[in-house]
C-alpha positions as CSV (number, residue, x, y, z in Angstrom):
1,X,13.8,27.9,-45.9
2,X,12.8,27.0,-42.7
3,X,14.7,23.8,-42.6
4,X,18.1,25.8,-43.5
5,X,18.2,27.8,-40.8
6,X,17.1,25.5,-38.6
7,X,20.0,23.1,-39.8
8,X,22.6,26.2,-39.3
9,X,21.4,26.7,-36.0
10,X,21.9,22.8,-35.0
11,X,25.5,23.2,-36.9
12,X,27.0,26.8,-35.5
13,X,24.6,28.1,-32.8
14,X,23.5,25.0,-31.1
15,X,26.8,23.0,-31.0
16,X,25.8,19.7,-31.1
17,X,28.0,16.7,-30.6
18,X,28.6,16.0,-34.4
19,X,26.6,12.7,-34.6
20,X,23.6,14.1,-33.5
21,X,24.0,17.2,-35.3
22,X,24.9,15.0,-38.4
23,X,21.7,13.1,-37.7
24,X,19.2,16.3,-37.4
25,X,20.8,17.5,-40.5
26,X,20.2,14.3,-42.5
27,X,16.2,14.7,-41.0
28,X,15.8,18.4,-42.0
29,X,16.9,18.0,-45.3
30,X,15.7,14.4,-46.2
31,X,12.2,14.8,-44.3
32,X,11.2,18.7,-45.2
33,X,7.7,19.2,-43.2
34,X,7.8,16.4,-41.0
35,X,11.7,16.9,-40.4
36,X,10.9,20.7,-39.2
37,X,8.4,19.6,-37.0
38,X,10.0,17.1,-35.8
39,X,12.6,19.4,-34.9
40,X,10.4,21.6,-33.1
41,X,9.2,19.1,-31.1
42,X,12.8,16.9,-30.3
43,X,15.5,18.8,-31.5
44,X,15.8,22.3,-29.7
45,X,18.0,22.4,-27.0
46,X,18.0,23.8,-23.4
47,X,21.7,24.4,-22.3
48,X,21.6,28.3,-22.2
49,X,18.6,28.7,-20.3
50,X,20.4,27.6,-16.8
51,X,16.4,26.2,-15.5
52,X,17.9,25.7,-12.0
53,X,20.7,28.6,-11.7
54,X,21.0,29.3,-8.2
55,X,19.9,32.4,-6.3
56,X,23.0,34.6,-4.7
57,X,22.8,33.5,-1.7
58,X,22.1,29.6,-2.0
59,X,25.1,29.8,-5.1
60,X,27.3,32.0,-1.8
61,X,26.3,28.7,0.8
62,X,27.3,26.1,-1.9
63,X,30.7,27.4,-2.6
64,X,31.3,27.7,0.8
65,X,30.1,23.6,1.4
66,X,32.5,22.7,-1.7
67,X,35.8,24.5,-0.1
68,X,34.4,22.4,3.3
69,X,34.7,19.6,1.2
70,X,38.3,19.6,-0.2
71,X,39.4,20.5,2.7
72,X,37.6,16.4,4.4
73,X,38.8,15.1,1.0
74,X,42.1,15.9,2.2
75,X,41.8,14.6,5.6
76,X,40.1,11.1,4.5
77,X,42.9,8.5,5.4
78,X,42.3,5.4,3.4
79,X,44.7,2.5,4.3
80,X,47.1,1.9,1.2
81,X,46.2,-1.5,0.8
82,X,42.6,-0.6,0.7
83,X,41.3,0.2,-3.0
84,X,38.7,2.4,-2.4
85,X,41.6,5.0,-2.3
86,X,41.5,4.6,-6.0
87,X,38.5,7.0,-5.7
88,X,38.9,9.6,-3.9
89,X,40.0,11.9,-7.4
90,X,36.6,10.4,-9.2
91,X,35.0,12.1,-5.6
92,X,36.9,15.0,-6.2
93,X,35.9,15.3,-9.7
94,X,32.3,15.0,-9.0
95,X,32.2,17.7,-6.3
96,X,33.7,19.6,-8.7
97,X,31.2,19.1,-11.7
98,X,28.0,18.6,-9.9
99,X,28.8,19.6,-6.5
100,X,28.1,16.3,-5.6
101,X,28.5,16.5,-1.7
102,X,30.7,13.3,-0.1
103,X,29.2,12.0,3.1
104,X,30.4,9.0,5.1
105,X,27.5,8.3,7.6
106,X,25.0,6.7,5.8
107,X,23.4,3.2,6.8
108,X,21.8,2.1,3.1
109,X,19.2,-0.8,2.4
110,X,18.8,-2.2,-1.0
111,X,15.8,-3.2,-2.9
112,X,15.0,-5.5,-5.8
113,X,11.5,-6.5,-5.5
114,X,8.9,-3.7,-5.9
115,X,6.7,-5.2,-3.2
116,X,9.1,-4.7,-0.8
117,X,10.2,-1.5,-1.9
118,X,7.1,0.2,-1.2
119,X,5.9,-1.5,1.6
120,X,9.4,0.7,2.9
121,X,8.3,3.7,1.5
122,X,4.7,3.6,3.0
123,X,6.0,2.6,6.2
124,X,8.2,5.8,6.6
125,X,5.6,8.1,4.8
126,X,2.7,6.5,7.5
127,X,5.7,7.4,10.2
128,X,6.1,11.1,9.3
129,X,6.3,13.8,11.1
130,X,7.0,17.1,9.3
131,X,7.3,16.7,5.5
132,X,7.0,14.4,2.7
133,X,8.7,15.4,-0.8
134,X,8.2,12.7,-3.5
135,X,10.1,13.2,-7.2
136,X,8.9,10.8,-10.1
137,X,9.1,10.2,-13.9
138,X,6.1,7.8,-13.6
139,X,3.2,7.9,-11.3
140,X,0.3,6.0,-13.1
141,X,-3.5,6.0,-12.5
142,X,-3.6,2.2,-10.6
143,X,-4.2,0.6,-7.4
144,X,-0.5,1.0,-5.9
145,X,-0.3,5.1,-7.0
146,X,-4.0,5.6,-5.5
147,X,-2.5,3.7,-2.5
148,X,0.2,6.2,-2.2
149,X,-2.0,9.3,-3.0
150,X,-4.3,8.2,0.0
151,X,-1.3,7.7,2.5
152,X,-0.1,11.2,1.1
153,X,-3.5,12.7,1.7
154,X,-3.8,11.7,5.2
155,X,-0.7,12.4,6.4
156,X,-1.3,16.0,4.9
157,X,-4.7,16.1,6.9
158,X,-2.6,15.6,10.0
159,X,-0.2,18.7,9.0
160,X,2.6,17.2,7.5
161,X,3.9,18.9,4.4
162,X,3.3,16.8,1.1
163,X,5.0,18.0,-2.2
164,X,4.8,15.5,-5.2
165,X,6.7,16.5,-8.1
166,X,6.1,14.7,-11.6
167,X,7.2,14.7,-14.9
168,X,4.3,16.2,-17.5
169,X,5.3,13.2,-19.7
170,X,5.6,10.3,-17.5
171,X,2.4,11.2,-15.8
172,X,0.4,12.3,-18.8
173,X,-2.0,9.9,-17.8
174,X,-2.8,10.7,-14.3
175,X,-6.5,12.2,-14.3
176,X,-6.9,16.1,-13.6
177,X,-8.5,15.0,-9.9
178,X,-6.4,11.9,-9.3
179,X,-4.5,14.5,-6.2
180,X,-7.6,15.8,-5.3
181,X,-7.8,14.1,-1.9
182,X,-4.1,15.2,-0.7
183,X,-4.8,19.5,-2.6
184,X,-7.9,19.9,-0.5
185,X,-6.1,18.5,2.6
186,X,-3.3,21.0,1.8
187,X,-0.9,19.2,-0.1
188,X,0.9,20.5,-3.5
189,X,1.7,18.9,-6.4
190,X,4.2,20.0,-9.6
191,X,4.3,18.8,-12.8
192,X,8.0,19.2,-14.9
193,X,8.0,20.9,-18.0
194,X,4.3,20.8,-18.7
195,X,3.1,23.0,-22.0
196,X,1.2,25.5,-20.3
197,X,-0.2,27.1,-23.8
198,X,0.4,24.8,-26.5
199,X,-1.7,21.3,-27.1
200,X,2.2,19.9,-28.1
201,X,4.4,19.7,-25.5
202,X,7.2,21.5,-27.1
203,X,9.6,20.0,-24.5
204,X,8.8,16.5,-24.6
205,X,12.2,15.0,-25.1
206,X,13.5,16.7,-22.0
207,X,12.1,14.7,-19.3
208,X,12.9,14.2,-15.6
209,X,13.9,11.3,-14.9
210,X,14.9,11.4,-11.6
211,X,13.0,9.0,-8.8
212,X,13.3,10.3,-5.1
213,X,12.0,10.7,-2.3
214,X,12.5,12.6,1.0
215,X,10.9,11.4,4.6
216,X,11.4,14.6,7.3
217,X,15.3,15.1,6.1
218,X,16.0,12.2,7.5
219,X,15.5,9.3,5.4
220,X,15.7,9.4,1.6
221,X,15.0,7.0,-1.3
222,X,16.6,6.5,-4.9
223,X,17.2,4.1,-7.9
224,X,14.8,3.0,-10.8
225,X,11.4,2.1,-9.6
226,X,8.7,4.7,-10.9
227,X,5.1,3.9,-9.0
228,X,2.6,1.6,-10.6
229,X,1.4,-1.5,-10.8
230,X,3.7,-2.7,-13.0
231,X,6.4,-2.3,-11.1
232,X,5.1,-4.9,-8.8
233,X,5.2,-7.0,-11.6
234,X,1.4,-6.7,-12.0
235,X,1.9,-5.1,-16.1
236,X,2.3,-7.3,-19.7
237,X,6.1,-7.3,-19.2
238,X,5.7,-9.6,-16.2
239,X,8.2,-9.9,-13.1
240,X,9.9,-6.6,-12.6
241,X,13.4,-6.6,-11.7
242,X,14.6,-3.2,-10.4
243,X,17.3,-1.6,-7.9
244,X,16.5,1.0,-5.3
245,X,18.3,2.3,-2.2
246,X,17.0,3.8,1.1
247,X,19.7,5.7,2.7
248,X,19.4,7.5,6.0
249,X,22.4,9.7,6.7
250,X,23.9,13.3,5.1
251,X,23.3,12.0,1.5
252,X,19.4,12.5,2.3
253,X,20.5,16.6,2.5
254,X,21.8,15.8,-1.1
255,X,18.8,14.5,-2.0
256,X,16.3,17.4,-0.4
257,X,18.8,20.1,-2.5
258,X,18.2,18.4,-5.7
259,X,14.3,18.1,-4.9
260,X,14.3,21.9,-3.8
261,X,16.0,23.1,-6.8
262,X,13.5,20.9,-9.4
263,X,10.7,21.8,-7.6
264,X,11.1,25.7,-7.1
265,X,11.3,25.5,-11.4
266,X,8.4,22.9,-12.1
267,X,6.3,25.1,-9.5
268,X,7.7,28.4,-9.9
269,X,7.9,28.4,-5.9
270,X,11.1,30.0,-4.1
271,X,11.4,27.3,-1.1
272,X,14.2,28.4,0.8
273,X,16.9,26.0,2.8
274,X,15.8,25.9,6.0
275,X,17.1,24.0,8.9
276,X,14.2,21.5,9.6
277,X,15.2,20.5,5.7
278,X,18.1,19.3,7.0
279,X,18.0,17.8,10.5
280,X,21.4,16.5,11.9
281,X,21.8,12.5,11.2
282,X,23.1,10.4,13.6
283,X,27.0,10.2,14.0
284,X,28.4,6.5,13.0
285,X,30.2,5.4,10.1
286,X,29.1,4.2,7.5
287,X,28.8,4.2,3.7
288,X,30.7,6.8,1.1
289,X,27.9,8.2,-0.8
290,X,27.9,11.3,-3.5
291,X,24.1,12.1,-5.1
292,X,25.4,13.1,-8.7
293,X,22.5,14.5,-10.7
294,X,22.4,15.7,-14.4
295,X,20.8,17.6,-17.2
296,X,20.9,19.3,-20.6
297,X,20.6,22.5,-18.3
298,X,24.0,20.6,-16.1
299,X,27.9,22.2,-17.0
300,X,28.7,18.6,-17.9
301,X,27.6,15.0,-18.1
302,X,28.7,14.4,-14.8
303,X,26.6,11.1,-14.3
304,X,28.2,9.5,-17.6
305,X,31.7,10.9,-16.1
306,X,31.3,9.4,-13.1
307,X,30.3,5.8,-15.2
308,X,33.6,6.6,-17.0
309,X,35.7,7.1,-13.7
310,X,34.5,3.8,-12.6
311,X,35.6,1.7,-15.8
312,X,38.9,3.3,-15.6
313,X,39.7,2.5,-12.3
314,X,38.3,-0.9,-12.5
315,X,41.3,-3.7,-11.6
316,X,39.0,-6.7,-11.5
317,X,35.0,-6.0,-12.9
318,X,32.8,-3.8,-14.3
319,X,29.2,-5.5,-14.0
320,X,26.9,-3.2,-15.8
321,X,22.8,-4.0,-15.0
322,X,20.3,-1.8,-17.6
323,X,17.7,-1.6,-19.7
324,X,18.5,0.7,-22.6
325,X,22.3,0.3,-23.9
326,X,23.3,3.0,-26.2
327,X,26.6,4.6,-25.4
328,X,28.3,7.3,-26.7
329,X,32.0,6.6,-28.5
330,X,33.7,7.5,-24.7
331,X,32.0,4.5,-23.2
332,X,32.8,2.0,-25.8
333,X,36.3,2.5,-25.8
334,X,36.6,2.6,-22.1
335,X,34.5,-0.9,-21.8
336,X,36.6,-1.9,-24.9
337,X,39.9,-0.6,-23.2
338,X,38.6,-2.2,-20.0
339,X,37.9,-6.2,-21.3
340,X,41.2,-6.1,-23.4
341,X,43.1,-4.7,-20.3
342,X,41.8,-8.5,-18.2
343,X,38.9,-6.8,-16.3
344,X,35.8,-9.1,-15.9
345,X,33.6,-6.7,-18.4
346,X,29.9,-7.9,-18.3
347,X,26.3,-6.2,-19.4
348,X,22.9,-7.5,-18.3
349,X,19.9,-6.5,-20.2
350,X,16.3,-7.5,-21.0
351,X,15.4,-10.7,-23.2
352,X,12.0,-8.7,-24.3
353,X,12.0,-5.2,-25.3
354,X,9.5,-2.1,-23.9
355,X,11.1,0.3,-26.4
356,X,11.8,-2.0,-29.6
357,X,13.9,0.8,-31.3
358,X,16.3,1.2,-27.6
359,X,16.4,-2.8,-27.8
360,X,17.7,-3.4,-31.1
361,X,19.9,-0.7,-31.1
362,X,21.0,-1.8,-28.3
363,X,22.2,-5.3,-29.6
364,X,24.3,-3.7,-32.1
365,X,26.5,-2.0,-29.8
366,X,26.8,-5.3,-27.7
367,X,27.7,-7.2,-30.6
368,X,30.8,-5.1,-31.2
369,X,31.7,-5.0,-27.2
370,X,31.8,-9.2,-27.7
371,X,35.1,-8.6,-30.1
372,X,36.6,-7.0,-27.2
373,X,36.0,-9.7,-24.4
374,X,32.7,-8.2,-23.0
375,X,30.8,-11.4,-21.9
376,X,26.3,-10.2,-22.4
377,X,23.3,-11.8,-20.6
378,X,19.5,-11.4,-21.9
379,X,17.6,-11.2,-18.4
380,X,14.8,-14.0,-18.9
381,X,12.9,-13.9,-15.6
382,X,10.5,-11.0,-16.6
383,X,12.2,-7.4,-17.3
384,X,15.2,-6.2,-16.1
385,X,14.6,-2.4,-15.5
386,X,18.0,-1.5,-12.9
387,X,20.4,0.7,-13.6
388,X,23.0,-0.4,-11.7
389,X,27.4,-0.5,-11.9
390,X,29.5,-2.5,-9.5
391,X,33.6,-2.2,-9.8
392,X,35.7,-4.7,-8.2
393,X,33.0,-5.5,-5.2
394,X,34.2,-1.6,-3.8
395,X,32.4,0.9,-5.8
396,X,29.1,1.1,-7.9
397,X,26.1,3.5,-9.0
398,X,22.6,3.1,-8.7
399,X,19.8,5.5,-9.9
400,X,17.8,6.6,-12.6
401,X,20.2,6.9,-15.4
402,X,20.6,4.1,-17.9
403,X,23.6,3.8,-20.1
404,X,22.2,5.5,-23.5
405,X,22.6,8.7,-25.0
406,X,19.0,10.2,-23.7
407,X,20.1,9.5,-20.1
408,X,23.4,11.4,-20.7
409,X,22.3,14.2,-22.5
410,X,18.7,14.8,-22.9
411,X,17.1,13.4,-19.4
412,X,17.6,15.0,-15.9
413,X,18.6,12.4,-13.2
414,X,20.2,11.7,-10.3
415,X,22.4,8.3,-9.4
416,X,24.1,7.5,-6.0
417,X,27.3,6.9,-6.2
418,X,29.0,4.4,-3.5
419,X,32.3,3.7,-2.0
420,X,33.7,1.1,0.6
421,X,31.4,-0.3,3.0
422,X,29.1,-3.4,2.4
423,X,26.7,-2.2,-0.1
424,X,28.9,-2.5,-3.4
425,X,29.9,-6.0,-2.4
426,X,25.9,-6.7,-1.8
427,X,25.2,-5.5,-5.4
428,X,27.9,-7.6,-7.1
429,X,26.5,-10.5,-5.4
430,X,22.9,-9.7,-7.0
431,X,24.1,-9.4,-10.0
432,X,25.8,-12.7,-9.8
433,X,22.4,-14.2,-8.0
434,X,20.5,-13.1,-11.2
435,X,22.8,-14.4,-13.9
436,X,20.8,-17.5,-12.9
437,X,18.0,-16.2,-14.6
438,X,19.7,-15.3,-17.6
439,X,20.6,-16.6,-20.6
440,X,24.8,-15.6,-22.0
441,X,24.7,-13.7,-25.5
442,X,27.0,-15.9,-27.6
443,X,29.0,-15.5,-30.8
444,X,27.3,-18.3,-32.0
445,X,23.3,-16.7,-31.6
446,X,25.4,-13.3,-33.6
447,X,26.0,-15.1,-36.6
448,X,22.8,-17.1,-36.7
449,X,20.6,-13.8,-37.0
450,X,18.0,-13.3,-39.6
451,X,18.3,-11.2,-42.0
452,X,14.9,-9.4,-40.3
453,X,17.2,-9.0,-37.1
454,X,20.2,-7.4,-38.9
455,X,18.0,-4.6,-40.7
456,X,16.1,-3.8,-37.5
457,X,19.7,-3.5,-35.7
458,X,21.1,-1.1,-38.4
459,X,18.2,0.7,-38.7
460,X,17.4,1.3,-34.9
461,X,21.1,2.4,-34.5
462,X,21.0,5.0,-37.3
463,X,18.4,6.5,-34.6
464,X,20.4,6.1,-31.8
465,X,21.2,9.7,-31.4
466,X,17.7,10.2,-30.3
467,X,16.4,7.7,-28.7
């Protein structure tokens, strides 16, 4: 009994999209105990519960910054012959469906290499002065996280303000005490959607994803590296290949909002926007930048919209880095539409899979994109963890979101999204640097698979509404 109404809730009352839905129904009735719990545990969703709905006042302020926007949308004068105009309705749309806040004063670094990543992030933690907000799916119990946690520590024994926010999944490891050190200096930590009752975390497959960081308002950090020692290319996978940005500029206020608004749920806190959040950056010009986050709690998908926006305006490439592939319909026909339109379609993933389900799902969708033009690479120099678009050298996305299902649905995360300056050039050119440590998916190694191969394919993509 319990499975039927729990498959007429995910058919009438839930709306799910009708694959998934199909999917849960198949499990209910197919699987009865374990399917129910299984449900319980993966299935329920969180749309109607509106986690991070603005107070009054803040809601009051942020319609008042989006109506500010249009009107410097309007007055942005882009040069006819330069393409980045092409963007400024996919800017539009984002401030629309994330108030995703355009700024065009940001001076942005990239980083590959985890060594050198957070040798940056130390070095502006050791140099703060007022507050230090960190936001992570992943901090793990190892030599690199203790590192952290010690810098955090004493730079809240000198009065700084140190907030670390973490996902109850991703850091389900950390001992009790490992934040011992920075609490009794003063410091707070949060922990996202941890089961405060039950020994099951009943939301487990709603995780935050995100991977920020905020230095005094003033410089700001985001893209796809977790902290650990594997990230440093220290865990059984090997080298670790990742993209991360460090921005200075009015894209770090973005970045602070987003913190404020996950942080007042995870900690049941009411921090308030104050000023010294958001210190005045230095005038120059510099890089377009939009933070776009989203959620099952978000009004739409606006991180997989903004991936959309991007194929569709694409005259010359689409250059796609990530380590989980599983798209939805919409993003197979655009790539599809995309390669048999001329445009340079290409997809980089891992040789070696971390989730073997994700991986070989993952082929099967690639296999069909070939038909279409889509050229593939298998990343061979250790794991490819970046999630990371670059259209036509002008525009691209880097952040936490991979281009799967979970990371448009079920995860919350948070991408930046770039226009003009150097930066998207810089990424297309990384991309191109690593196909040299990549090996190009062939029609040739498609029809040599075992039969092994083919079943674990099917099999993994029946799943892939989710993984």
């Amino acid at each position: 009994m319990a499975n039927i109404i729990f498959a007429i809730s995910v058919v009438f009352v839930e709306r799910k999209k009708p694959s998934i839905a199909l999917l849960w129904v198949s499990v209910l009735f197919f699987l009865p105990l374990f399917g129910f719990l299984l449900y319980l545990v993966f299935g329920q969703t969180i749309y109607k519960e509106h986690i991070f709905r603005l107070k009054e006042e803040d809601d009051h302020i942020a319609k008042e910054v989006i109506a500010r926007q249009e009107e410097k949308l309007e007055s942005i004068h882009v040069p006819p012959e330069d393409k980045a105009g092409d963007y400024l309705n996919m800017i539009a749309m984002l401030l629309h469906n994330d108030w995703a806040v355009i700024s065009n004063d940001n001076a942005v670094e990239v980083y590959t290499d985890g060594n050198a990543k957070f040798d940056a992030l130390l070095d502006v933690i050791d140099n703060a002065e007022d507050f230090i907000h960190l936001e992570y799916y992943i901090i793990r119990n190892d030599t690199l996280s203790r590192q952290i946690a010690t810098a955090l520590a004493r730079k809240a024994r000198e009065g700084v303000t140190v907030r670390v926010l973490g996902d109850a999944v991703g850091c389900h490891g950390l001992p009790k005490d490992f934040f011992r050190e920075l609490i009794d200096a003063g410091g707070e930590t949060a922990w996202f959607f941890r089961s405060k009752y039950l020994p099951v975390n009943m939301r487990i497959n709603y995780r935050n994803h995100r991977k920020i960081a905020i230095i005094d308002g003033r410089t700001g950090f985001i893209g796809g590296f977790n902290i650990g020692d594997e990230y440093l290319g220290k865990g059984p996978l090997g080298h670790w290949r990742d993209t991360h940005l460090k921005i200075t500029g009015t894209a770090v206020h973005s970045l602070q909002v987003r913190f404020f608004m996950d942080w007042n749920h995870a900690a049941d806190a009411d921090l308030g926007f104050e000023d010294r959040h958001f210190p005045s950056p230095e005038k120059r010009e510099g890089t377009l930048v939009q933070i776009v986050s989203s959620g099952p709690d978000s009004r739409g998908e606006a991180i997989k919209k903004g991936y959309l926006n991007l194929i569709c305006n694409a005259r010359e490439s689409v250059w796609i880095q990530t380590p989980y592939f599983i798209p939805d319909g919409s993003i197979m026909d655009a790539l599809k539409m995309a390669a048999e339109s001329g445009v340079d379609v290409r997809i980089m993933f891992p040789c070696k899979p971390d989730h073997p389900f994700v991986y070989w799902a993952g082929f099967s969708y690639i296999w069909e994109l070939m038909d279409s033009g889509v050229r593939a690479y298998l990343y061979d120099d250790g794991f490819i963890h970046a999630k990371t678009v670059v259209v036509d050298g002008i525009a691209a996305s880097v952040g936490s979101a991979n281009w799967d299902i979970r990371s448009f649905c079920l995860n919350f995360e948070a991408n930046a999204f770039l226009y003009k300056g150097d930066i998207p050039a810089t990424l297309k050119q990384i991309f191109a640097d690593d196909i040299a440590s990549c090996t190009e998916v062939t029609p040739e190694m498609y029809k040599n698979r075992t039969f092994t191969v083919r079943f674990k394919e099917s099999f993994s993509r029946l799943l892939s509404g989710i993984l």
